[in-house]
TORPA-390571 format. One line per 4 residues: number of its first residue (from 1); for each residue x, y, z negated of N, C-alpha, C, CB. Coordinates in pm, whole numbers, padded with zeros to 5 digits. Atoms other than C-alpha are relative to their C-alpha. Last residue first. Glycine has a CB too. Layout:
<atoms>
NUM) X,Y,Z,X,Y,Z,X,Y,Z,X,Y,Z ~ ...
</atoms>
This chain:
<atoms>
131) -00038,00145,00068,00094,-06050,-03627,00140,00007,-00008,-00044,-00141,00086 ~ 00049,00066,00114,-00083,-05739,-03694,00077,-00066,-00001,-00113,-00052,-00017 ~ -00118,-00074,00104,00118,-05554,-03412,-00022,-00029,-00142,00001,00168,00006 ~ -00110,00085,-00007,-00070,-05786,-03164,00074,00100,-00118,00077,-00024,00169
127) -00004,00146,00015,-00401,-05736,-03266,00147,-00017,00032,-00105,-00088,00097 ~ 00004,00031,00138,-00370,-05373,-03303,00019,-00158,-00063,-00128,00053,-00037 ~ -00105,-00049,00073,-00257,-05341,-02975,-00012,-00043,-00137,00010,00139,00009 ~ -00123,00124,-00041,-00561,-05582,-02816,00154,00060,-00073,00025,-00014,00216
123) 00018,00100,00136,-00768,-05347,-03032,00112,-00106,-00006,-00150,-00088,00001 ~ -00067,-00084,00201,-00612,-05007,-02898,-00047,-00177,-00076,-00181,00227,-00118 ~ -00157,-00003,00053,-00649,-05208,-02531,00032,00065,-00140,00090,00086,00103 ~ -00046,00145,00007,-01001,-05324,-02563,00100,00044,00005,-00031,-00112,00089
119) 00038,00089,00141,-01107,-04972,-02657,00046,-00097,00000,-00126,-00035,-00034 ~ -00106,-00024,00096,-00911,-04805,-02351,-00026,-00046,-00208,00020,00182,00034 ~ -00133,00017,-00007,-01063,-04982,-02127,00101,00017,-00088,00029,00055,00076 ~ 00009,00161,-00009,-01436,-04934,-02240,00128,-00032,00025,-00096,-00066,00115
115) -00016,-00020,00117,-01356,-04553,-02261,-00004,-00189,-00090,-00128,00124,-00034 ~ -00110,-00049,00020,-01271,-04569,-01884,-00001,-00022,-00189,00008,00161,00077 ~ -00121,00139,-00038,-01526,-04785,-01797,00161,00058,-00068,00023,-00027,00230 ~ 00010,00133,00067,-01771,-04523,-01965,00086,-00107,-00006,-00088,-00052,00038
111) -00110,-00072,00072,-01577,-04228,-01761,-00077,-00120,-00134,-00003,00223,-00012 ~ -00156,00046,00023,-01657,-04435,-01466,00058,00045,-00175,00112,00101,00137 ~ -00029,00112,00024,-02036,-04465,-01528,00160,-00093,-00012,-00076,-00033,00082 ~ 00008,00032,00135,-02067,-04142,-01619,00022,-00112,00009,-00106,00026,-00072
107) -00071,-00047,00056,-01903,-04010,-01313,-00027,-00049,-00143,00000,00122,00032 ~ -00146,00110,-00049,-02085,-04256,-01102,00060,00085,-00069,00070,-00032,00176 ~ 00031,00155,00036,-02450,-04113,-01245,00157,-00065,-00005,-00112,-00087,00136 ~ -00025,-00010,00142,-02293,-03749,-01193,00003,-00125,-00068,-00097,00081,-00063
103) -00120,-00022,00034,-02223,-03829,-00829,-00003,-00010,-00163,00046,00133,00062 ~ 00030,-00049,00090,-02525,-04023,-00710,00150,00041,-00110,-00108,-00093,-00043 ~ -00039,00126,00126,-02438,-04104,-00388,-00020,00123,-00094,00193,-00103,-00008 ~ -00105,-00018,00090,-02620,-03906,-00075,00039,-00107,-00145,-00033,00136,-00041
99) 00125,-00067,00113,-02804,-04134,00146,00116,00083,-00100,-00117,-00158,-00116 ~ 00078,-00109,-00073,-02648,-04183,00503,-00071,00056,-00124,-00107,-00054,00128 ~ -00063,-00077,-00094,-02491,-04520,00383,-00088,00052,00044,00075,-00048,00088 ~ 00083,-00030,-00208,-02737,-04662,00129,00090,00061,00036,-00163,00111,00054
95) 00026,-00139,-00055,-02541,-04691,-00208,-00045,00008,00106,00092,00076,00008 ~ -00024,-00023,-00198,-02490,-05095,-00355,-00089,00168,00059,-00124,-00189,00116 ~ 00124,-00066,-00033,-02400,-05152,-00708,00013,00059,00152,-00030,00117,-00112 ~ -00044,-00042,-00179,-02171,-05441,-00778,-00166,00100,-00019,00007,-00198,00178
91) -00130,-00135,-00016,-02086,-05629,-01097,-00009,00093,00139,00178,-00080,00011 ~ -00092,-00011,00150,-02415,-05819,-01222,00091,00095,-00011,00086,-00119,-00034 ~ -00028,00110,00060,-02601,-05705,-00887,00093,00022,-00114,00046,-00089,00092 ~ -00045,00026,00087,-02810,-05420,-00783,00076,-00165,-00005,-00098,00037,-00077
87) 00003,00138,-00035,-02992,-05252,-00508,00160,-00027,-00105,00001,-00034,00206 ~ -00045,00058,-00127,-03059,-04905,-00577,00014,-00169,-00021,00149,00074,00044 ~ -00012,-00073,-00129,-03308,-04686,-00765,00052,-00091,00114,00095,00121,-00016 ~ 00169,00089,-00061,-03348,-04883,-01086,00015,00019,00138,-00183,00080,-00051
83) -00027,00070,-00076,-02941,-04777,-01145,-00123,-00037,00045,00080,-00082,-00038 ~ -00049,-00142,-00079,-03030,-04487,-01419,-00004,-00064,00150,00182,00071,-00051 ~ 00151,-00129,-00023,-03243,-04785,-01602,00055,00134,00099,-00059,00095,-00201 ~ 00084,00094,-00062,-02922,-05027,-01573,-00160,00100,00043,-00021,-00143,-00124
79) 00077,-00081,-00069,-02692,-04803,-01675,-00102,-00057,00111,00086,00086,00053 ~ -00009,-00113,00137,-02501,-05022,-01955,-00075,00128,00106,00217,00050,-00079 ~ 00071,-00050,00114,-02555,-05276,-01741,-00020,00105,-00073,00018,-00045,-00063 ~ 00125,-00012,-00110,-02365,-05201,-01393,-00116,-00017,-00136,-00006,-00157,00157
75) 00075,-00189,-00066,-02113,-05067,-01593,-00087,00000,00007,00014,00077,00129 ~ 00024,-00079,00128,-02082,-05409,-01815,-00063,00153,00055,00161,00017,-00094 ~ 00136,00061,00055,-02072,-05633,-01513,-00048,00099,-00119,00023,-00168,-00062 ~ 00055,00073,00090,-01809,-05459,-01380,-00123,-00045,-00048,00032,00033,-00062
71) -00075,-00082,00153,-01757,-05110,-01215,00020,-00096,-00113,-00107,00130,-00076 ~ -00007,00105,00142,-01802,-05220,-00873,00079,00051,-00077,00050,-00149,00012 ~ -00064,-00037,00141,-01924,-04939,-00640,00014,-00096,-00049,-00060,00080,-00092 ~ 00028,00102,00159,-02060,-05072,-00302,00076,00051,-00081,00039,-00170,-00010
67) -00058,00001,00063,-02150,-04822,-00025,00022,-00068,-00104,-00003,00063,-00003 ~ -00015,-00083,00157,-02388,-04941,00181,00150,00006,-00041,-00086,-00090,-00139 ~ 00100,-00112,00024,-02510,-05063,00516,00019,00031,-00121,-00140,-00025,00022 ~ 00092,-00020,-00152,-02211,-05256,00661,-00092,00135,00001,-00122,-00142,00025
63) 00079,00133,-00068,-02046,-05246,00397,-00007,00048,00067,-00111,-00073,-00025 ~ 00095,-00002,-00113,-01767,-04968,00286,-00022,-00131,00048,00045,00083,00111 ~ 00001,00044,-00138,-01565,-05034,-00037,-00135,00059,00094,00002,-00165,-00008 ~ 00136,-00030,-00121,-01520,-04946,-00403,00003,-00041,00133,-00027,00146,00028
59) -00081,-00007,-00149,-01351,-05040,-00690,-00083,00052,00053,00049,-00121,00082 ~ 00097,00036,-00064,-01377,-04989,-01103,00043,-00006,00171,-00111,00095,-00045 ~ 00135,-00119,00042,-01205,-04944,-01393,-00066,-00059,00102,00016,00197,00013 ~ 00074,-00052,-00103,-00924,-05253,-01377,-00108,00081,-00009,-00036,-00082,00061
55) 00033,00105,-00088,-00664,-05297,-01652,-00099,00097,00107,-00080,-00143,-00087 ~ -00020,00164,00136,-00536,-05057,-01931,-00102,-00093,00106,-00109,00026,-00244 ~ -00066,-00103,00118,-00613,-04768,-01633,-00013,-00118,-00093,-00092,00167,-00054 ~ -00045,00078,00110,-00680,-04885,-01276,00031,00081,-00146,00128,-00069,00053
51) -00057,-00122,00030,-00872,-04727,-00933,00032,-00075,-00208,-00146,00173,00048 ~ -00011,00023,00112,-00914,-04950,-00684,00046,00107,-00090,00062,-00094,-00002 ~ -00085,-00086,00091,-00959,-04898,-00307,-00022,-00015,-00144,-00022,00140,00030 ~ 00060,-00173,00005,-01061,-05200,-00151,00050,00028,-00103,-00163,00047,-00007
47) -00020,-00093,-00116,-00883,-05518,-00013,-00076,00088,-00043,-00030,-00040,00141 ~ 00108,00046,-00066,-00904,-05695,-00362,-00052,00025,00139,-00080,00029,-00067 ~ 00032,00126,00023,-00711,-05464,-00491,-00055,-00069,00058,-00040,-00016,-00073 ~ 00106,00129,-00052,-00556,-05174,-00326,-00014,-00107,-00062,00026,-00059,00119
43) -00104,00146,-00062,-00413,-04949,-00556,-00134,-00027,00066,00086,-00156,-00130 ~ 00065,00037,-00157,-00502,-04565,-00749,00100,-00117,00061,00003,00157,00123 ~ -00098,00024,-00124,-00374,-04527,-01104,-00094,-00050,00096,00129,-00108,-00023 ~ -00063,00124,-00061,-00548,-04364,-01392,00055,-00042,00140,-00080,-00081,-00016
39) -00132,00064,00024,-00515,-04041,-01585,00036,-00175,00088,-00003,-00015,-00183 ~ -00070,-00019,-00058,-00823,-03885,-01408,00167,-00026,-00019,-00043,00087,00014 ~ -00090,00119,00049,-01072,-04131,-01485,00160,00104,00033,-00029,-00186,00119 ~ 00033,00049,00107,-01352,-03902,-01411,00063,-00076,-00101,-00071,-00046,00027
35) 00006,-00135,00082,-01210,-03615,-01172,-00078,-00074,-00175,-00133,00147,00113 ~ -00113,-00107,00066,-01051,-03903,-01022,-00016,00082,-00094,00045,00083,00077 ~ -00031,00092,00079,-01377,-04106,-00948,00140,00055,-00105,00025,-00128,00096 ~ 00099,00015,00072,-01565,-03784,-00801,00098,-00101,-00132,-00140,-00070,00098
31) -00059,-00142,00079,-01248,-03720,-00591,-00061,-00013,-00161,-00072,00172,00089 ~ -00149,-00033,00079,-01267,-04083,-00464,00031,00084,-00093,00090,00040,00072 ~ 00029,00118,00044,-01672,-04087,-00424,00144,-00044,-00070,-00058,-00092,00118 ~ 00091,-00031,00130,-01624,-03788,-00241,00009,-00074,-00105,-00132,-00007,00020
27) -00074,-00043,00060,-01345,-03946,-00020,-00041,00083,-00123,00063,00047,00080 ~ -00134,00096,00077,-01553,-04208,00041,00059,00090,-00055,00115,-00086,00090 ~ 00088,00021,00173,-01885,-03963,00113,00146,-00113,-00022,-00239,-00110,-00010 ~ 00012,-00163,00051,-01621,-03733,00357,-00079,-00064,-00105,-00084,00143,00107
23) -00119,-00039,00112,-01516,-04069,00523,-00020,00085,-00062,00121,00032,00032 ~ 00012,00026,00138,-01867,-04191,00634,00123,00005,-00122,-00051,-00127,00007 ~ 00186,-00054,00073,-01943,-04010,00964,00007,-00044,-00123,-00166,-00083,00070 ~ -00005,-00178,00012,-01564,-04068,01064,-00093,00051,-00061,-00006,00082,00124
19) 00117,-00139,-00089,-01629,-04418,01082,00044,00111,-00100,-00228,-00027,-00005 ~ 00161,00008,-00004,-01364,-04625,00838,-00063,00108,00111,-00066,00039,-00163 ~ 00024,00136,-00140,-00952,-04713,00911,-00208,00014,-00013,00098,-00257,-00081 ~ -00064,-00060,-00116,-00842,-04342,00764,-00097,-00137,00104,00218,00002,-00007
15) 00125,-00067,00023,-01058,-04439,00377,00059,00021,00188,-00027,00158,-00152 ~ 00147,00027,00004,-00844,-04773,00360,-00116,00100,00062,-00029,-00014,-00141 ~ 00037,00097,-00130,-00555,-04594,00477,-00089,-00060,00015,00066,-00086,00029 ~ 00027,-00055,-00129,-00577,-04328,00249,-00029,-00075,00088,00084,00065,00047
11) 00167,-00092,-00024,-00680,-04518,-00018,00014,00026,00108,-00048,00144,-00076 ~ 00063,-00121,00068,-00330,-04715,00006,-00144,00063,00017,00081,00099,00030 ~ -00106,-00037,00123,-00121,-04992,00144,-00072,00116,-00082,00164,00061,00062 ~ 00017,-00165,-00026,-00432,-05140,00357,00075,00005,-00120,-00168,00091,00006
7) -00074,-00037,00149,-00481,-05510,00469,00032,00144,-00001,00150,-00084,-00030 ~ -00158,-00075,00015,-00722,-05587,00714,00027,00055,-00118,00030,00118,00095 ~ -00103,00100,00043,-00976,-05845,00706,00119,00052,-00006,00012,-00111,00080 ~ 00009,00044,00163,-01303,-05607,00706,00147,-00111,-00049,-00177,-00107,-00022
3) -00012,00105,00003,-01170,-05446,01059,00019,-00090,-00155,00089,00001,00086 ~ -00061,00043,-00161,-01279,-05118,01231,00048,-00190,-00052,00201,00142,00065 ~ -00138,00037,00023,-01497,-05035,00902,00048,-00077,00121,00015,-00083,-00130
</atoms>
């Protein structure tokens, strides 16, 4: 990444300002996330690309040496045994740059976040139309 402190109006630009050698697994990793969540909205949060539906699904970014997925603390659990493989924290899973990413794994783990999203919002509805 030409400069971790810059601001970026969109994916594209996020995925336009990285090495050439590692835009084709971002934009993978985009398509992948789309084809899982595909009603939700694309933003920059946090300076990386974000991808939103009844609040935040999950982000992503280029390190140094990995790809980081954050899907939440809950993603990164709820596939904790599929995840043994890479380097782990509460909300953040980290992808070797140069290693392929595990597409199906990240498709289940979005379309989880996705079903996780839309549970807390039908309850949070229900809760408010109770009172």
């Amino acid at each position: 990444m030409k400069d971790q402190k810059a601001s970026f109006a969109s994916i594209d630009e996020y995925i336009a300002q990285c090495p050439k050698d590692v835009q084709p697994a971002l934009e993978a990793l985009r398509a992948t996330i789309r084809a899982a969540a595909p009603e939700a909205e694309e933003r920059i949060s946090y300076r990386m690309p974000t991808f939103t539906l009844k609040g935040n699904l999950v982000h992503f970014a280029l390190m140094k040496n990995h790809i980081g997925l954050y899907p939440t603390s809950s993603g990164v659990q709820a596939f904790a045994a599929e995840l043994s493989p890479y380097e782990c924290t509460p909300g953040a899973i980290r992808f070797p740059v140069g290693q392929p990413l595990p597409m199906d794994l990240i498709t289940k783990i979005v379309e989880f976040r996705v079903r996780e999203n839309l549970d807390r919002a039908a309850v949070k509805a229900t809760r408010k139309s109770q009172k």
